[in-house]
C-alpha positions in Angstrom: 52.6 81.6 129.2 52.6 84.9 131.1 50.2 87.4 131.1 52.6 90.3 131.0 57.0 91.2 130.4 57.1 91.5 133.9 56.0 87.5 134.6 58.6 86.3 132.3 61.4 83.9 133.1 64.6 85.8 132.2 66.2 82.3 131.2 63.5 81.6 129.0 63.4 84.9 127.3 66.7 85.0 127.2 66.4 81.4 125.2 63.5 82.4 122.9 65.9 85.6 121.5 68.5 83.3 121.4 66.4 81.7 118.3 66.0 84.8 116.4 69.8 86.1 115.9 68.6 89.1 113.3 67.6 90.3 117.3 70.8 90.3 118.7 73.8 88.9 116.2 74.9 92.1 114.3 77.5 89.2 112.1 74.1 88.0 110.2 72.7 89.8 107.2 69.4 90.3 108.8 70.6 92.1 111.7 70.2 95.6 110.4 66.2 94.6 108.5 64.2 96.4 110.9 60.8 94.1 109.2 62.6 91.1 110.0 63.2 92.2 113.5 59.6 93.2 114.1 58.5 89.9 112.7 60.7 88.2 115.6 59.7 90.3 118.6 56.1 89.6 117.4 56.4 86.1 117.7 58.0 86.8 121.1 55.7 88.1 122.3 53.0 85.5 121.2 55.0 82.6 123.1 55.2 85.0 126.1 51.8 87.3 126.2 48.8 85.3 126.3 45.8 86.2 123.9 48.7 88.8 121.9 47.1 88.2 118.1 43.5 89.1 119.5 44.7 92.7 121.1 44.4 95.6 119.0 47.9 97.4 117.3 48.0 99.7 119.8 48.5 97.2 122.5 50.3 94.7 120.4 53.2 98.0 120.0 53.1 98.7 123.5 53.9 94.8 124.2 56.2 94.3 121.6 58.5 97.6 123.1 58.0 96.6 126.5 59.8 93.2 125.3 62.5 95.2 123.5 63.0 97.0 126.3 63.5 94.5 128.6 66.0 92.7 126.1 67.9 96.1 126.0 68.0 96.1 129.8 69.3 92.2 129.7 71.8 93.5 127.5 73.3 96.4 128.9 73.3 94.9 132.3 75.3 91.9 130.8 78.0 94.4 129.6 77.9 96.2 132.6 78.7 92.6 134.1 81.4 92.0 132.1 83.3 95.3 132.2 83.6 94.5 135.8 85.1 91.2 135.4 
């Protein structure tokens, strides 16, 4: 799909974390394995970075946080959002 976290459709990243809920539903049991966790944002970022299981660890790290870090920013600005309302 998109070369980069900055190319991504918000709506469709937003969908894709929706299918991993150890990412973002602190009810389910896996919500606290960090393992599991990396295991989701790793197949994150293969839908979203193309050519992500030939870079080396280094760069898959860097990709991976960049994702988690835009997925913390989605968050807090929905709660920001919300307090408002």
């Amino acid at each position: 799909m998109a070369g980069n976290q900055e190319d991504v459709d918000i709506e469709l990243f937003i969908g894709e974390v929706k299918n991993y809920p150890e990412i973002w539903n602190v009810a389910v049991e896996t919500y606290h394995d960090k393992k599991k966790k990396r295991g989701a944002w790793i197949n994150i970022c293969r839908v979203f970075c193309d050519g992500f299981d030939e870079k080396d660890d280094r760069d898959k790290n860097e990709i991976c946080n960049k994702f988690i870090q835009k997925w913390k920013n989605i968050k807090d600005s929905y709660t920001k959002s919300e307090k408002k309302n």
